[in-house]
C-alpha positions as CSV (number, residue, x, y, z in Angstrom):
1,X,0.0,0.0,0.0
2,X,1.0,3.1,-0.6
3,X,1.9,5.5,2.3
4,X,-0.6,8.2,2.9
5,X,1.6,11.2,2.2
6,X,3.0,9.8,-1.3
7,X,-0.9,9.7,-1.9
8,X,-1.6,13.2,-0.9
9,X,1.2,14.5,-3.1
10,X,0.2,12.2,-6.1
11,X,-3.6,13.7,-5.5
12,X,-2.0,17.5,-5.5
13,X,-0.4,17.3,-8.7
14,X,-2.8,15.4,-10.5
15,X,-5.5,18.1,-8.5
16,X,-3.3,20.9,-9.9
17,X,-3.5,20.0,-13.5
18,X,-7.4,19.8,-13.1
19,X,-7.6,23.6,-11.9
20,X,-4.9,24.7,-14.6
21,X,-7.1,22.9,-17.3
22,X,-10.2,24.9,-16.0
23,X,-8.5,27.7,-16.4
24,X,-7.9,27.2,-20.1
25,X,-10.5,29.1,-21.4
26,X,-8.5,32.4,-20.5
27,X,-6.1,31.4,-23.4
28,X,-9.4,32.0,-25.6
29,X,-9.5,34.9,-27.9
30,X,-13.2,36.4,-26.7
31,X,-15.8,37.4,-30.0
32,X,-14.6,34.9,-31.8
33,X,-16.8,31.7,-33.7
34,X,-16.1,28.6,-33.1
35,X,-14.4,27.1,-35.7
36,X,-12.0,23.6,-36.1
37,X,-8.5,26.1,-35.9
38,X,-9.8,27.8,-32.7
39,X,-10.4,24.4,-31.4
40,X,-7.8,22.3,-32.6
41,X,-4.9,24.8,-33.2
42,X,-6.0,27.0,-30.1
43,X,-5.7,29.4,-33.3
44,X,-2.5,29.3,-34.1
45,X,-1.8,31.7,-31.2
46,X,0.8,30.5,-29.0
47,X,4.2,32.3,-28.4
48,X,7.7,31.0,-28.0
49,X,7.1,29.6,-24.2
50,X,3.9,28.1,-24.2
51,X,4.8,26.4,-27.5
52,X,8.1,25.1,-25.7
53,X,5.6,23.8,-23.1
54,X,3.4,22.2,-25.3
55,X,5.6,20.7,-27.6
56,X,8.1,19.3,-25.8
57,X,5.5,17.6,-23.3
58,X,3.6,16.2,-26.3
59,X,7.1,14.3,-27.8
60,X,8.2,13.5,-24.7
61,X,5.7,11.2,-23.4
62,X,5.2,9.1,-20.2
63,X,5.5,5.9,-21.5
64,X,9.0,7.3,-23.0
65,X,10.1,8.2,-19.4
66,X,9.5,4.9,-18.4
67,X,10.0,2.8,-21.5
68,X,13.7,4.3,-22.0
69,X,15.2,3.4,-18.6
70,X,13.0,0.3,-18.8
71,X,15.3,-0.5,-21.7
72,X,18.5,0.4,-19.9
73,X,18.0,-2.0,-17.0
74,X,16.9,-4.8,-19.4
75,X,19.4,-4.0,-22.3
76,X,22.1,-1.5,-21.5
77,X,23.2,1.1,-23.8
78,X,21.6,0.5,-26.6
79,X,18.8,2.2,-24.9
80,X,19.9,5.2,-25.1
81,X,19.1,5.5,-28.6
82,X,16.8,7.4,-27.8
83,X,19.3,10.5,-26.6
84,X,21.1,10.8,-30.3
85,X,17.3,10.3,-31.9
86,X,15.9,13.1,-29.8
87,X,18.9,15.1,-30.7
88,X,18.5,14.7,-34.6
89,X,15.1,15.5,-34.2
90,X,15.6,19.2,-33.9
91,X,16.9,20.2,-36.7
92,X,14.7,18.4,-38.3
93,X,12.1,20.3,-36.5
94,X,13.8,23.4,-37.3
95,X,14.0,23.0,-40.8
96,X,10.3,21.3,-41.6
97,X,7.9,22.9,-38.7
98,X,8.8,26.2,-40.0
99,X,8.3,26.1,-43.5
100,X,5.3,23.6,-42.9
101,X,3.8,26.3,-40.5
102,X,4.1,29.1,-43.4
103,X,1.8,27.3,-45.6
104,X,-0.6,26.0,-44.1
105,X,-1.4,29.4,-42.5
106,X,-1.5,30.7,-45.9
107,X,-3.8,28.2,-46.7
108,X,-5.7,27.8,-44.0
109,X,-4.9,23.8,-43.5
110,X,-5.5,22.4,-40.6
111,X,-3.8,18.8,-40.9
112,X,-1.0,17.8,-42.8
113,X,-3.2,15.8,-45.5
114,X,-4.6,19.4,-45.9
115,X,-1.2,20.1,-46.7
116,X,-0.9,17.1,-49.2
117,X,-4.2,17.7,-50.4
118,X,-3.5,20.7,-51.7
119,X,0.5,20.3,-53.2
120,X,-0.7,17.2,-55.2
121,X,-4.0,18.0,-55.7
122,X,-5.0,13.8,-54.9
123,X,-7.8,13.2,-52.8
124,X,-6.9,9.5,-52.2
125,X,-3.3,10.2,-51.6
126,X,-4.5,12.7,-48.6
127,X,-6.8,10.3,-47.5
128,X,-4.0,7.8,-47.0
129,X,-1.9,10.0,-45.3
130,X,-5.1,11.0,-42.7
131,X,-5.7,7.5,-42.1
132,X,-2.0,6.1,-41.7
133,X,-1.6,9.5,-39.0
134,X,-5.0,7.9,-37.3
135,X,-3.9,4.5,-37.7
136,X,-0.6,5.0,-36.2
137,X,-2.0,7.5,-33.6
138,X,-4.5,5.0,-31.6
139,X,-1.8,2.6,-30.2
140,X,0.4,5.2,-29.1
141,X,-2.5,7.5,-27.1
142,X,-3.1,3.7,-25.3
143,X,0.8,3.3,-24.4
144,X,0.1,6.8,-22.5
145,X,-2.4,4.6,-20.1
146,X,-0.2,1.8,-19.8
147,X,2.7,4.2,-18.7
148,X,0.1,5.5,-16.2
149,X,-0.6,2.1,-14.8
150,X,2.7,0.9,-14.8
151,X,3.7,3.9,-12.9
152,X,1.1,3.8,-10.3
153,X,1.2,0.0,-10.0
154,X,5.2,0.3,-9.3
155,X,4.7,2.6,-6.5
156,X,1.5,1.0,-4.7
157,X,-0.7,3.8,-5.7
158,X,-2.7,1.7,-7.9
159,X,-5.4,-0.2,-6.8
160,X,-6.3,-3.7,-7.4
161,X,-9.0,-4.5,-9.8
162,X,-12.2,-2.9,-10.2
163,X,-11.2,0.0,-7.8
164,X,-8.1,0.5,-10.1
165,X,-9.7,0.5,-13.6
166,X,-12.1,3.4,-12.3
167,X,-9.2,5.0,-11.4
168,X,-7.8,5.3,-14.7
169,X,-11.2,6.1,-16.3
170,X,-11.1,9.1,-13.7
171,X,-8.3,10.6,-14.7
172,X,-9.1,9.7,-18.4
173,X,-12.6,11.6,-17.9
174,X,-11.7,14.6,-16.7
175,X,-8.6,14.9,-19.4
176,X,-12.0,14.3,-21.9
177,X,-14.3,16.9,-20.7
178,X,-11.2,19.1,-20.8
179,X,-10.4,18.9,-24.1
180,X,-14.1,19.0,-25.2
181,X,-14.8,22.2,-24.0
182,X,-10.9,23.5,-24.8
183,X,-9.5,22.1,-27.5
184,X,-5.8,22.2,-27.7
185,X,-5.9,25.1,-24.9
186,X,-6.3,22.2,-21.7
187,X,-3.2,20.4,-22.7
188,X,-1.5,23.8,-23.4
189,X,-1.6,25.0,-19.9
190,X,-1.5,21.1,-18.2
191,X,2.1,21.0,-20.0
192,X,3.3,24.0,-18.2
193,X,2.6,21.9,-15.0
194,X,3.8,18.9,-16.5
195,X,7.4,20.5,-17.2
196,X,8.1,22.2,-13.4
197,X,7.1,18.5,-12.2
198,X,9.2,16.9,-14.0
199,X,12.1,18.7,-14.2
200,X,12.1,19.6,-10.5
201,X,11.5,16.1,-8.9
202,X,13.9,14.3,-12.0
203,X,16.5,16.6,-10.6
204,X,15.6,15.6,-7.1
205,X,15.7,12.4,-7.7
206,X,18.9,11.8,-9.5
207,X,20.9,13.6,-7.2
208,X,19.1,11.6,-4.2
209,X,20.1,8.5,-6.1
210,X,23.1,9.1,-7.0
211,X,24.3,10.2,-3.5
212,X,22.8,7.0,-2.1
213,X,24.4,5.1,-3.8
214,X,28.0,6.2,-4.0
215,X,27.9,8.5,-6.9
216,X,27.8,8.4,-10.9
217,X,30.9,5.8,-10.5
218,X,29.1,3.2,-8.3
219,X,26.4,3.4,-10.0
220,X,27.7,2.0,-13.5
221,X,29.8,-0.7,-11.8
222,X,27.1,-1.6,-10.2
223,X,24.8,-1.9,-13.5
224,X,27.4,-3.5,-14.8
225,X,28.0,-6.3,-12.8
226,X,24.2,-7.0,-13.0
227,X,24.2,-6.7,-16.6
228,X,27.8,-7.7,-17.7
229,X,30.3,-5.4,-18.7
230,X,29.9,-5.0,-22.4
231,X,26.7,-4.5,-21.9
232,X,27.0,-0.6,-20.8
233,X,28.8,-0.2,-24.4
234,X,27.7,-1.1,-27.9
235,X,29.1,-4.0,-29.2
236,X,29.9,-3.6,-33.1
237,X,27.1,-5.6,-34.3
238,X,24.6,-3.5,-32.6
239,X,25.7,-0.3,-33.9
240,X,23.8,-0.5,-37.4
241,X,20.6,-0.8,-35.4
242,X,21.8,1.7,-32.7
243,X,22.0,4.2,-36.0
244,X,19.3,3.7,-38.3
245,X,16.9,3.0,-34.9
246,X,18.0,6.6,-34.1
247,X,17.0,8.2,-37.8
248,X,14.5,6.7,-37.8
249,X,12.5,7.3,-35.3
250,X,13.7,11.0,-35.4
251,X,11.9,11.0,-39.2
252,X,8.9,9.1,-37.9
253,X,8.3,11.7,-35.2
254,X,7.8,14.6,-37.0
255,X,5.3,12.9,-39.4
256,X,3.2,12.2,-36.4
257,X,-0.3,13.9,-36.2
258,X,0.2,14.9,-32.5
259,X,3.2,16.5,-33.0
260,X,2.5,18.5,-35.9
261,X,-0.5,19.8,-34.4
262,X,1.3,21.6,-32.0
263,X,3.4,22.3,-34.4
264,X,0.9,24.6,-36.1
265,X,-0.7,25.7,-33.0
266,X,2.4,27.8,-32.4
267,X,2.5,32.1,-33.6
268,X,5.0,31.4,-36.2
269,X,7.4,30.0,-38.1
270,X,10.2,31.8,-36.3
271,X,8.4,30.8,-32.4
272,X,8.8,27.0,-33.7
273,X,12.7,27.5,-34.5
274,X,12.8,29.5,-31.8
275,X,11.5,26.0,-29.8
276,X,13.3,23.5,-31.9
277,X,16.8,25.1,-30.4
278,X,15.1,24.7,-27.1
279,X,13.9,21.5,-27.1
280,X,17.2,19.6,-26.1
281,X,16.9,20.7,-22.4
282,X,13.8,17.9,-22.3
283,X,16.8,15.7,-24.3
284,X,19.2,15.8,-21.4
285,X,15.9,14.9,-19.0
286,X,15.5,12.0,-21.1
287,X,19.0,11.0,-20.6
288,X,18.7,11.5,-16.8
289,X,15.9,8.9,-16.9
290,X,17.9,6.4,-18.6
291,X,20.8,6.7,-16.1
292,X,18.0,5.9,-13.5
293,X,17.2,2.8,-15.7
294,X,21.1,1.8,-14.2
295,X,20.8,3.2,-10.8
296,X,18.1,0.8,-10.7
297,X,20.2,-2.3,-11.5
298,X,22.9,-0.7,-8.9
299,X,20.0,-1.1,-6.2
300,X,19.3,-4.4,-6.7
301,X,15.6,-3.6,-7.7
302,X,13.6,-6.2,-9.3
303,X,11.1,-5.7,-12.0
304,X,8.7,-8.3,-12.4
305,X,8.8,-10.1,-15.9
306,X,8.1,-8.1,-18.6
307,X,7.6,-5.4,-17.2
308,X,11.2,-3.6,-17.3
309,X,9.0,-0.1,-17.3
310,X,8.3,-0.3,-13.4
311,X,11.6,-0.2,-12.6
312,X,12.6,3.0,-12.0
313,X,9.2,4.0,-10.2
314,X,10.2,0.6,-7.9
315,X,13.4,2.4,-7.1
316,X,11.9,5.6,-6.3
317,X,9.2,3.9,-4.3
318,X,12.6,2.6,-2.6
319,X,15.1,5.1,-2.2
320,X,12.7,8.7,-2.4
321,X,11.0,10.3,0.9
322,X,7.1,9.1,0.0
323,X,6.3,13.2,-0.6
324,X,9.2,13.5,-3.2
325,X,7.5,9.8,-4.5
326,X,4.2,11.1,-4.7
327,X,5.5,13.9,-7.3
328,X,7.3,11.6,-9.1
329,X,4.4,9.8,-9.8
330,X,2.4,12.5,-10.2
331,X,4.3,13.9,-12.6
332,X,4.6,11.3,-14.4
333,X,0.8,10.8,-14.4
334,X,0.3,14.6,-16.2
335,X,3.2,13.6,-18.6
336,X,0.6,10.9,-20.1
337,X,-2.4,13.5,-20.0
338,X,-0.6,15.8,-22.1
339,X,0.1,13.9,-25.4
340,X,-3.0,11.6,-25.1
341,X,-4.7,15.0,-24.9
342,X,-2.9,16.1,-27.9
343,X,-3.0,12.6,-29.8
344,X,-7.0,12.6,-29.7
345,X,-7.2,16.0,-30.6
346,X,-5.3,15.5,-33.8
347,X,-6.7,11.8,-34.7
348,X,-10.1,13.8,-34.5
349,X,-9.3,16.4,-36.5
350,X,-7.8,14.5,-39.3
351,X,-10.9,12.1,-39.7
352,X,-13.0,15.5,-39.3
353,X,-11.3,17.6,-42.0
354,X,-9.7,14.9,-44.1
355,X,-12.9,11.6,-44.0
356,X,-15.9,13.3,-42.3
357,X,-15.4,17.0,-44.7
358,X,-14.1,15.7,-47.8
359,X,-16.3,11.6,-48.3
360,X,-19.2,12.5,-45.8
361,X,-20.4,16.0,-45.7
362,X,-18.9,18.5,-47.9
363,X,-20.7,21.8,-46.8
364,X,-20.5,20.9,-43.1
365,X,-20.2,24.5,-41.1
366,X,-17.3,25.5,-38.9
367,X,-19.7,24.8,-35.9
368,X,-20.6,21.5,-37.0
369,X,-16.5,20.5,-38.1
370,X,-16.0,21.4,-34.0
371,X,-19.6,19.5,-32.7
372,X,-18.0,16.2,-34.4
373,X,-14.3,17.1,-33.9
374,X,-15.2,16.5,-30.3
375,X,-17.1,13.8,-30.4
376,X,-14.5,11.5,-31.9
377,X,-12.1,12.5,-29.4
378,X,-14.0,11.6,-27.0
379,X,-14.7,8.0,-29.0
380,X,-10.7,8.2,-29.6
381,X,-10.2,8.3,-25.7
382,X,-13.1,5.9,-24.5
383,X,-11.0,3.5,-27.3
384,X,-7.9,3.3,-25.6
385,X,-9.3,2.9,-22.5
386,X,-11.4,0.1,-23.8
387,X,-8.0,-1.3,-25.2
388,X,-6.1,-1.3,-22.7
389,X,-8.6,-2.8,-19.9
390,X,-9.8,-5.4,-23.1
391,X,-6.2,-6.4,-24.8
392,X,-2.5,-7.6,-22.9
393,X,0.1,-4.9,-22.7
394,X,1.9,-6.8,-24.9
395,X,-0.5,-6.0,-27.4
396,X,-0.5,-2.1,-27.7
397,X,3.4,-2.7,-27.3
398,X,3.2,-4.4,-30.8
399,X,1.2,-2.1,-32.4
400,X,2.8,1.4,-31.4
401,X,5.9,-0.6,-32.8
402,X,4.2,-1.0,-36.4
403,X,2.9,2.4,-35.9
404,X,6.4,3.8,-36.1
405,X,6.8,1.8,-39.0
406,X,3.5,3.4,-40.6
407,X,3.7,6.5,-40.1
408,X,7.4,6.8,-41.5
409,X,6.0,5.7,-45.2
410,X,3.9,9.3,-45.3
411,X,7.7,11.2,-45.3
412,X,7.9,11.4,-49.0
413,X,4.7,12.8,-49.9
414,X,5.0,15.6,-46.7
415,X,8.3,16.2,-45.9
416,X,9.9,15.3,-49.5
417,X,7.0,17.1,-50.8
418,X,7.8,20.7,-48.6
419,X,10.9,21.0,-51.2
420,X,9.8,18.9,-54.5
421,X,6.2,18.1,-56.5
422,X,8.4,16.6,-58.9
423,X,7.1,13.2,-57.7
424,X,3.7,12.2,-58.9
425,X,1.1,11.1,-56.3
426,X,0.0,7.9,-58.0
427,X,3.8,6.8,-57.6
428,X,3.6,8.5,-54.3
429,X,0.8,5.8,-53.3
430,X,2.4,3.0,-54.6
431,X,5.4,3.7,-52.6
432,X,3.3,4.3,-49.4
433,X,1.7,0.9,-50.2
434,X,5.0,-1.1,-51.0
435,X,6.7,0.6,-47.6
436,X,3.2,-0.3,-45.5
437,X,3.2,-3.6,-46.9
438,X,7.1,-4.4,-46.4
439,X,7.4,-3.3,-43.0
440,X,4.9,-5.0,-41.4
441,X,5.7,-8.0,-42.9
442,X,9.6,-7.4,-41.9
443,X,8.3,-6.2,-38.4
444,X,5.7,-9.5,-37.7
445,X,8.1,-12.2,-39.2
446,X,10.8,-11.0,-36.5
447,X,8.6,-11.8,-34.1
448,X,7.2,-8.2,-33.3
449,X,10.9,-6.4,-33.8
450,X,11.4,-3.2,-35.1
451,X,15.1,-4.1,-35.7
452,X,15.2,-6.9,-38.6
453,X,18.3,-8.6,-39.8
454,X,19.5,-8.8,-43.5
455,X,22.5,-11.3,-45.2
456,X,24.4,-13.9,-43.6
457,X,26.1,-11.6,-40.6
458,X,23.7,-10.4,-40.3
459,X,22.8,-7.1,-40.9
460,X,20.4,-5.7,-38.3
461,X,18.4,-2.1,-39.0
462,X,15.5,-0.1,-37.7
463,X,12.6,-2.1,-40.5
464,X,10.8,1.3,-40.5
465,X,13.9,2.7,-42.5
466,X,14.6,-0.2,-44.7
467,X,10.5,0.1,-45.7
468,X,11.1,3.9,-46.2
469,X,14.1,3.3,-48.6
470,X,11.7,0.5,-50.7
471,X,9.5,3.5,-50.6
472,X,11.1,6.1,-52.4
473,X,12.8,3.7,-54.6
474,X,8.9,2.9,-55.3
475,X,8.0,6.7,-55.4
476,X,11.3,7.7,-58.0
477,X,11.0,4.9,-60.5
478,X,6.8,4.9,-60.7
479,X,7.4,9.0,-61.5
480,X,9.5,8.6,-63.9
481,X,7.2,5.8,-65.5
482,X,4.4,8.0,-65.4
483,X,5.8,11.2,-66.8
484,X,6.7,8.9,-69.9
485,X,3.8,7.6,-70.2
486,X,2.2,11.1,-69.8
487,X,-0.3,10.2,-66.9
488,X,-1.5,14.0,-65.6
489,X,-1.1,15.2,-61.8
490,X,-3.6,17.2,-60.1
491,X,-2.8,20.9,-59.6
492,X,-0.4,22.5,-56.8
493,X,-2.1,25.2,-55.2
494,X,0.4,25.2,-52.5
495,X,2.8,28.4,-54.7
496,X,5.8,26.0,-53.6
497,X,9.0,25.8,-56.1
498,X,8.1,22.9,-57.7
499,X,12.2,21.5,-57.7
500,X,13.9,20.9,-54.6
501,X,15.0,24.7,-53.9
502,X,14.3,26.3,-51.3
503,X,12.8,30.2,-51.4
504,X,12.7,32.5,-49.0
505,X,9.7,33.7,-47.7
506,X,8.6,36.7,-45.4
507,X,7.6,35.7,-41.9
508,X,4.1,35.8,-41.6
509,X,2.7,36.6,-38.3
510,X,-0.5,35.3,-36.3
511,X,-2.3,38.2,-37.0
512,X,-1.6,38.3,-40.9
513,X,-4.2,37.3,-43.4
């Protein structure tokens, strides 16, 4: 059980991300009509800070504060993959959010099928890329429940059955009224929160554990006599998968929903490169959790089978005053409100604007694009709940590991595509298909492994890039086919260079038209 004070602490964070989402509506322009952008992109109004806020809590997730140092105590360094891929993610950011940002403002799109929609004028191409962004979306909003219930579970502040589950549908329900009546606004001000907890009690708690445990030396002796000594450094034959893991995953990020719609939500382009050379301070707290991952095996803490991710929140439960454990956990706990916040926001606005707008209803108003904006994310909620009480662990696990895979085959036709319309969408499509279809078989036939092997060695890589290189291979050789043959492309109406050059534009502002 846990001890009462951890519980009061837990309850006062979790308490004080209720009040700050109440007080989202104070971020809302008054006089203004509701419409999907005020909703969804809290109208494309926030500044450098609360941009920062919002999204660095929506990459960094809870199930990636747990998952990471979960995958230091069971594997070592190759872990830590996730420092380098968080690292090449921001120039990424900083060239892509930008120039992303600048047009759809100018166009008023909402989603990046919007975006797709309109460089290659191809309806089913930006249906594909709306449904692979849902698709690939749903598994990773139920991860965020699982990291909650690992969490809680690790520390004792979970209850056992029945009284546990409502528990999580607690918290779940009043994140979903939250983001019903706010939109993107409720996780906007919950991320603030989310960033003082968790940089304040991560701080706390590594020099706690470090100091009880002999220091940063003791530490990695310790992890590595439980592990074995070469474990702490990458052998030779990991280092392919240790690399294209990395890239990978750093170009599969960008292209997810939830991240590019607070991408958008920001001021301008020059706020989001503003954020991008900001955003490796919530690298180097990602690192710190990893190192915890070790302090763990230096402890002698042991994590059930299978379940790696409770280990550091065991060792806090351990080593931490139960106040100092309580904001842990609590912490924690918002970190998953945030991005599953953000996740069913953005699933729900991509079936609204890009399935529901363009298939269903045509001439729906702004007022009814919101009404049903918010009723699937609500539905997109009550499904991960549903999925995570109704399917093993194991299970989501799988799936948010395909959806990696996924969501990397729509790079070409949105990131390729921010610099080029050179390629032709139907080729475009038949790559997507060729890289969906080759990396889930690559990822099922190892056995539910992003990292396949190749040749006799072998060779092991990240599947998702392997797919993406089939992919463009795919994407080049059907264009050229098609401009011999003559086939026509639908028109650009994006005013991009149409060759991979890149223009300089003004900056345009929130308050331009």
């Amino acid at each position: 059980m846990a001890d009462g004070t951890m519980t009061a602490t837990f309850l006062a964070v979790i308490g004080g991300a209720s009040l700050l989402a109440v007080t989202a509506r104070r971020l809302r322009p008054s006089g203004r009509l509701p419409s999907l952008e005020g909703w969804a992109l809290a109208d494309r109004s926030l500044g450098p800070v609360w941009t920062w806020f919002l999204l660095g809590g929506t990459i960094f997730t809870a199930y990636t504060f747990t998952a990471v140092p979960g995958l230091a105590y069971g594997n070592g360094a190759a872990a830590f993959f996730a420092v380098p891929y968080t690292v090449i993610l921001c120039p990424l950011a900083f060239v892509l959010l930008g120039r992303l940002w600048t047009v759809a403002r100018a166009h008023g799109y909402i989603t990046v099928a919007d975006f797709v929609r309109g460089r290659y004028g191809s309806p089913p191409l930006a249906l594909v890329v709306a449904l692979t962004g849902i698709l690939a979306t749903m598994p990773y909003l139920a991860l965020q429940l699982l990291g909650i219930r690992a969490v809680l579970t690790a520390g004792g502040v979970y209850p056992r059955g029945a009284a546990g589950d409502l528990v999580m549908v607690a918290l779940f329900a009043g994140l979903a009224v939250a983001t019903y009546r706010h939109g993107l606004r409720a996780p906007t001000v919950i991320s603030a929160l989310k960033a003082v907890a968790v940089f304040v009690s991560l701080t706390a708690v590594t020099w706690l554990v470090l100091e009880r445990l002999g220091g940063p030396g003791a530490v990695f002796d310790g992890a590595a006599r439980r592990l074995g000594g070469p474990a702490l450094v990458l052998a030779p034959a990991q280092q392919p998968a240790y690399a294209t893991l990395a890239l990978g995953s750093a170009l599969a990020l960008l292209m997810y929903p939830h991240v590019l719609t607070a991408g958008f939500a920001a001021d301008g382009p020059r706020t989001l490169r503003k954020v991008s050379v900001a955003l490796p301070a919530w690298t180097g707290l990602l690192a710190l959790f990893g190192v915890l991952g070790f302090a763990a095996l230096a402890a002698g803490v042991r994590a059930p089978e299978g379940g790696a991710e409770a280990a550091v929140p065991m060792l806090v439960d351990r080593l931490m005053p139960a106040p100092l454990a309580g904001l842990v956990f609590g912490a924690i706990t918002v970190g998953a409100l945030v991005p599953a916040a953000v996740m069913s926001i953005a699933a729900a606005t991509s079936f609204v604007r890009n399935v529901y707008v363009e298939y269903v209803h045509p001439t729906a108003t702004p007022k009814r694009q919101v009404r049903i904006a918010k009723a699937v994310s609500l539905i997109a909620k009550a499904g991960a709940v549903a999925f995570v009480f109704g399917l093993r662990d194991q299970d989501a696990i799988n799936l948010q590991l395909l959806g990696g895979v996924w969501i990397l085959q729509i790079f070409p036709a949105v990131a390729i595509g921010l610099f080029t319309g050179r390629l032709h969408p139907r080729a475009l499509l038949a790559g997507w298909a060729a890289g969906m279809a080759a990396g889930t078989y690559l990822v099922v036939r190892e056995g539910f492994s992003s990292i396949v092997g190749f040749g006799s060695g072998p060779l092991e890589i990240y599947a998702g890039l392997a797919a993406l290189l089939l992919n463009l291979i795919v994407a080049v050789a059907g264009t050229a086919v098609l401009e011999r043959l003559g086939v026509p492309r639908g028109a650009d109406l994006t005013d991009l260079p149409s060759r991979l050059t890149v223009r300089r534009r003004p900056e345009t502002g929130a308050n331009q038209q």
